[in-house]
LUMLOTI-522210 format. One record per residue (C-alpha): x, y, z; residue number from 1; residue in one letter. Coordinates in Angstrom, 2 decimals. Layout:
BEGIN
pt X X Y Y Z Z num NUM residu A
...
***
This chain:
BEGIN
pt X -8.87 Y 5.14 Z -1.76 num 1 residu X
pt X -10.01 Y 6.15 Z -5.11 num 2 residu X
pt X -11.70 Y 9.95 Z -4.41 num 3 residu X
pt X -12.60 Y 12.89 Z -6.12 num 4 residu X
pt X -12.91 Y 16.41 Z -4.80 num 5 residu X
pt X -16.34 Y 17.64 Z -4.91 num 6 residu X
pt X -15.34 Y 21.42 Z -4.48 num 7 residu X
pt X -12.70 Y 23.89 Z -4.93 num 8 residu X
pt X -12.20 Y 24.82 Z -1.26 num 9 residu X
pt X -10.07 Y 23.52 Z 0.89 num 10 residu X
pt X -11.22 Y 20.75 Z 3.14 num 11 residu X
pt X -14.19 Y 20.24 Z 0.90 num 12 residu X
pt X -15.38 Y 16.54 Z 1.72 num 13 residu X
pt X -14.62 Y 13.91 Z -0.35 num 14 residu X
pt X -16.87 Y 11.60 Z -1.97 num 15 residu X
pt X -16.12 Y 8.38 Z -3.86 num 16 residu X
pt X -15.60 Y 7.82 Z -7.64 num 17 residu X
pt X -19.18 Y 6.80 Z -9.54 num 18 residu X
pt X -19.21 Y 3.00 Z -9.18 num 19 residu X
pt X -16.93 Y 2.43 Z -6.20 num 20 residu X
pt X -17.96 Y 0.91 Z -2.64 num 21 residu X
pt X -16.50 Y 2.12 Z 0.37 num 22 residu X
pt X -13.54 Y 0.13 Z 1.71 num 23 residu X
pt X -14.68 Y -2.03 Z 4.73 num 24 residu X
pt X -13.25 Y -0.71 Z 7.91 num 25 residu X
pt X -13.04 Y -2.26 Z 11.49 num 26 residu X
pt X -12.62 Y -1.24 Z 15.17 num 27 residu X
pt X -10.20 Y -3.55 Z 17.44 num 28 residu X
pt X -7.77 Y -3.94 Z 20.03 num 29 residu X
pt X -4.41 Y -4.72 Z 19.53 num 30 residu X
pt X -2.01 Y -6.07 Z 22.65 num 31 residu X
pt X 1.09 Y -4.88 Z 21.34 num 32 residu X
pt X 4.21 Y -4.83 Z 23.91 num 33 residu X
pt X 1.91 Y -5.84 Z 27.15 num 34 residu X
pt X 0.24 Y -2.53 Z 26.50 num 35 residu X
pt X -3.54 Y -2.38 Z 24.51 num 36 residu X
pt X -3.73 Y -0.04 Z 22.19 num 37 residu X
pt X -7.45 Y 1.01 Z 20.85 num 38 residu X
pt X -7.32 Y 0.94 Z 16.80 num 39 residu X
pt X -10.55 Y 2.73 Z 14.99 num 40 residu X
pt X -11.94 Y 2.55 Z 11.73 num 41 residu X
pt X -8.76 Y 0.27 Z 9.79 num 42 residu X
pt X -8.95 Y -0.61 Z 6.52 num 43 residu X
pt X -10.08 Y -4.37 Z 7.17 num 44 residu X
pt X -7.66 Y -5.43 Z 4.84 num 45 residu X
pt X -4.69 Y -3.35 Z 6.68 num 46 residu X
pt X -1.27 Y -5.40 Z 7.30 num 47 residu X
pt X -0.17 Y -5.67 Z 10.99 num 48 residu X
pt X 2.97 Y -3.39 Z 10.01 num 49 residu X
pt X 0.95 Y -0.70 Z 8.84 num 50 residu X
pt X -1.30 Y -0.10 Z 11.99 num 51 residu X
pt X 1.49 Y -0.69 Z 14.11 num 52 residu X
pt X 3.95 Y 1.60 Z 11.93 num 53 residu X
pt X 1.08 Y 4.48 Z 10.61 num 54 residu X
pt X -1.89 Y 3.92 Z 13.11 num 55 residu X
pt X -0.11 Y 3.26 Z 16.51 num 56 residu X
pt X 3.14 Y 5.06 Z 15.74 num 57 residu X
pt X 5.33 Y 2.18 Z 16.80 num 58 residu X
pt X 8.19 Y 2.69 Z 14.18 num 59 residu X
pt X 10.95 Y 0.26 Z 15.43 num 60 residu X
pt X 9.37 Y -1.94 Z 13.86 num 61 residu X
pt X 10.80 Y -1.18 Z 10.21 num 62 residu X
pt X 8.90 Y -1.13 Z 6.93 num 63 residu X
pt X 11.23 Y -1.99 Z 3.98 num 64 residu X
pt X 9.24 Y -4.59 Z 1.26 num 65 residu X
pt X 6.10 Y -5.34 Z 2.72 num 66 residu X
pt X 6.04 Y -9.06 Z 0.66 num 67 residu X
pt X 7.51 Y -10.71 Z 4.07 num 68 residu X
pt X 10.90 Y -11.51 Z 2.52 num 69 residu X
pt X 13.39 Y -9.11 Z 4.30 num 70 residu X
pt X 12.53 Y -9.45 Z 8.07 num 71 residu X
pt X 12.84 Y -5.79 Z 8.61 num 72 residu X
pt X 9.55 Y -5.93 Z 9.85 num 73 residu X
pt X 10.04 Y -8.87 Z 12.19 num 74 residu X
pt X 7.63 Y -9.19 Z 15.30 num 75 residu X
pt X 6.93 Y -11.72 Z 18.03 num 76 residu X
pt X 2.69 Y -13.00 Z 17.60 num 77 residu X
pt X 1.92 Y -15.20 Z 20.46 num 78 residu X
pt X 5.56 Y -15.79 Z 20.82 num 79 residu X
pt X 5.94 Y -17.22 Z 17.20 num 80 residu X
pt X 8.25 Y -14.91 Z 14.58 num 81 residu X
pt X 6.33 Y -13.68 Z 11.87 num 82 residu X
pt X 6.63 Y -10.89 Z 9.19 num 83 residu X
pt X 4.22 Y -8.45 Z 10.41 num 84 residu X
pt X 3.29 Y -7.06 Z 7.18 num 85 residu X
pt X 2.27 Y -10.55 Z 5.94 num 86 residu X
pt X -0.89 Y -10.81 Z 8.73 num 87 residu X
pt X -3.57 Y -9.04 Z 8.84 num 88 residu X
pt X -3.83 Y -6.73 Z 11.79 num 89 residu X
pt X -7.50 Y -7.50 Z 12.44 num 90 residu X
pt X -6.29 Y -11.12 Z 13.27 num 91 residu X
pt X -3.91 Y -10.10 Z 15.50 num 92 residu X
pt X -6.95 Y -8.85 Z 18.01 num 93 residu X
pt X -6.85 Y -11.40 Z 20.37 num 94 residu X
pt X -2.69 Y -12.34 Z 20.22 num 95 residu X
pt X 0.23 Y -10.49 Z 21.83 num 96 residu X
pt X 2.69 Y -8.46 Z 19.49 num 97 residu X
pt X 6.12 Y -8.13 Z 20.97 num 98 residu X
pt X 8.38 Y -5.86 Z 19.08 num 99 residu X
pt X 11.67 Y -5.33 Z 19.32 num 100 residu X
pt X 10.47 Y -2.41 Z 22.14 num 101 residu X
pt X 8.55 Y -5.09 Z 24.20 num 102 residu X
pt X 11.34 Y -7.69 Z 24.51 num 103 residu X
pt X 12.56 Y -7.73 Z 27.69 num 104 residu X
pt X 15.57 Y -5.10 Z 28.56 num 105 residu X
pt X 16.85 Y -7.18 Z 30.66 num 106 residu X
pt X 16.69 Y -10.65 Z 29.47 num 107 residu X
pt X 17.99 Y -12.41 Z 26.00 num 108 residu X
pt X 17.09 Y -9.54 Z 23.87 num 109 residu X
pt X 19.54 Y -7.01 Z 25.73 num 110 residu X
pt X 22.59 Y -9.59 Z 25.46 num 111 residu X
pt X 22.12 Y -10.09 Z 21.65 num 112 residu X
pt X 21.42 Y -6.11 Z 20.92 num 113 residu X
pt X 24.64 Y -5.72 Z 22.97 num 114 residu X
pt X 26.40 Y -8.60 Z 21.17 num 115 residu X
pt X 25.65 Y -6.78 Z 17.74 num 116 residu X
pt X 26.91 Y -3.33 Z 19.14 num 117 residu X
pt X 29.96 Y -4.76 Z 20.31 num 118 residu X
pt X 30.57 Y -7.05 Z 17.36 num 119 residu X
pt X 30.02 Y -4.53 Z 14.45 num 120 residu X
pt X 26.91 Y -6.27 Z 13.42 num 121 residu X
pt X 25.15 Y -2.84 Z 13.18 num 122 residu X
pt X 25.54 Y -0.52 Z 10.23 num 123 residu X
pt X 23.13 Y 1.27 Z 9.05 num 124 residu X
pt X 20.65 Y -0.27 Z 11.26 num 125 residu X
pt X 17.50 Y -0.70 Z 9.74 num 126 residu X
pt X 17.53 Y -4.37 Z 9.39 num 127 residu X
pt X 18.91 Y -4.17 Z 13.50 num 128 residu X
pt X 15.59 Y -4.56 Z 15.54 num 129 residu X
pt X 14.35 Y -7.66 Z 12.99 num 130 residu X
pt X 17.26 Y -9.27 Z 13.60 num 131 residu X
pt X 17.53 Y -9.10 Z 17.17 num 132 residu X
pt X 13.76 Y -10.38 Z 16.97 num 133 residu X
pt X 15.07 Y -13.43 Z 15.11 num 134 residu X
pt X 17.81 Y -14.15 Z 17.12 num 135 residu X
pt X 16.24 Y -13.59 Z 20.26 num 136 residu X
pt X 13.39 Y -16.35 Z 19.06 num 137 residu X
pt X 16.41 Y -18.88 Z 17.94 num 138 residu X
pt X 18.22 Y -18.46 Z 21.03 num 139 residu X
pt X 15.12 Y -18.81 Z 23.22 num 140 residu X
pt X 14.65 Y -22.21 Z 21.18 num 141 residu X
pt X 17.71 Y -23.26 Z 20.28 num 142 residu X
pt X 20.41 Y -21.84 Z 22.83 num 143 residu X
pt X 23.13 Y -24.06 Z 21.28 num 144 residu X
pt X 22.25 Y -23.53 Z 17.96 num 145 residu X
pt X 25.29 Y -24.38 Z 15.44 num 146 residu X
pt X 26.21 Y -21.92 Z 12.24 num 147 residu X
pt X 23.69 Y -23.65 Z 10.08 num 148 residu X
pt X 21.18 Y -23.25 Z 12.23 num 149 residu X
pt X 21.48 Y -20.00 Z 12.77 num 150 residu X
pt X 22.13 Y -19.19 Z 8.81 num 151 residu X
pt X 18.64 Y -20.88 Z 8.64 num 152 residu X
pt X 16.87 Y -19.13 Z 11.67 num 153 residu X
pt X 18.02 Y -15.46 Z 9.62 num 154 residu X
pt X 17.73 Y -16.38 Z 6.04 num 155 residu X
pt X 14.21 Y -14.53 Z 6.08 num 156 residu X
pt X 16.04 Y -11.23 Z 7.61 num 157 residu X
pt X 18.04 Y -9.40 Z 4.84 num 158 residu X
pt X 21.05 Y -7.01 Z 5.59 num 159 residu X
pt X 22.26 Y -5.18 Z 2.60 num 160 residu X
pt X 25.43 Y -3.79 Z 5.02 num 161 residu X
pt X 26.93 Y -6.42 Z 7.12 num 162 residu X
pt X 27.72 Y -9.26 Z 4.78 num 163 residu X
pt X 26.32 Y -11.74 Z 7.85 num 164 residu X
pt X 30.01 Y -12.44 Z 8.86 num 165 residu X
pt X 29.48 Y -10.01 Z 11.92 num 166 residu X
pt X 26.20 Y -10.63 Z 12.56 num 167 residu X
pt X 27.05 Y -14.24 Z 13.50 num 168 residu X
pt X 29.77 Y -13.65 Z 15.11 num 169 residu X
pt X 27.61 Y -12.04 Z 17.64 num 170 residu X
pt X 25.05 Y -14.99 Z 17.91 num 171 residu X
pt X 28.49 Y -16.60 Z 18.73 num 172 residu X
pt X 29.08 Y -14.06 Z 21.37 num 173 residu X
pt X 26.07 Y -14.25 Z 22.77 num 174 residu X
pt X 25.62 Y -18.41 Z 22.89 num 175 residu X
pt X 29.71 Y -17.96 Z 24.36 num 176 residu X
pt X 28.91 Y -15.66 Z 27.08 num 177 residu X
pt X 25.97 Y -17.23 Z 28.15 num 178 residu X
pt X 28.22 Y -20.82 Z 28.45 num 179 residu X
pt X 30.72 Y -19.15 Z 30.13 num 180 residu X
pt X 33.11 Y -19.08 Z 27.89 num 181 residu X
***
């Protein structure tokens, strides 16, 4: 927010610039990983990312372009996959967030987190927990989902490590060990 300093001592208050209105804040709730979490005074206009990431502290969710085209920042809203930093966190009040964190440890999301480990599909890692949102979310859809589909479910989740070959070859692992094969 546009400021100037109105003294020369540290921790002087701030007031705005001549001409500027204050920035319209907001007081909510957020359900975020079957736990509420009390958010005060948000910029109204503040992304879901950047309360969960700055506000709440909840950094596996990852913050890489913020224009919803790398899935870094992949979350769970009401059980549909979104790119948090494309909704507004206001609107989020009354839905539940499921991160990465929040996804069961022992269902789906453990076997596909494994599945990556064990395949090589992590490297750095920072595209890791958007991904396992995403293929968690096919999986829960689609359990038999075929290469395409899968290339299709993930083409909003970039990974500038992997090259993809690994990374499906643990949705393979995952849709193999849950047929039995």
């Amino acid at each position: 927010m546009p400021a100037t300093d109105t003294g020369s001592t540290p921790g002087a208050a701030l007031e705005l610039a001549p001409g500027l209105a204050p920035e319209p804040t907001v007081s909510y709730q957020l359900r975020v990983d079957g736990a509420r979490h009390q958010v005060h005074g948000a910029w109204l206009g503040a992304s879901l990312l950047s309360v969960l990431r700055d506000t709440l502290d909840l950094t596996t969710v990852k913050d890489a372009c913020e224009q919803g085209r790398c899935g870094s920042c992949s979350v769970l809203l009401d059980g549909r996959l979104v790119a948090s930093c494309t909704v507004l966190a206001a609107d989020a009040e009354d839905a539940e967030v499921t991160s990465v964190a929040g996804l069961r440890p022992s269902g789906p999301a453990r076997a596909v987190a494994a599945a990556f480990v064990r395949e090589g599909a992590v490297q750095c890692g920072y595209c890791t927990p958007g991904m396992v949102v995403a293929v968690t979310d096919l999986l829960a859809r689609r359990p038999d989902a075929d290469d395409g589909e899968v290339r299709e479910a993930l083409s909003g989740n970039i990974c500038r490590c992997t090259g993809y070959g690994r990374i499906l070859a643990a949705v393979r692992a995952v849709q193999d060990e849950r047929a039995g094969r």
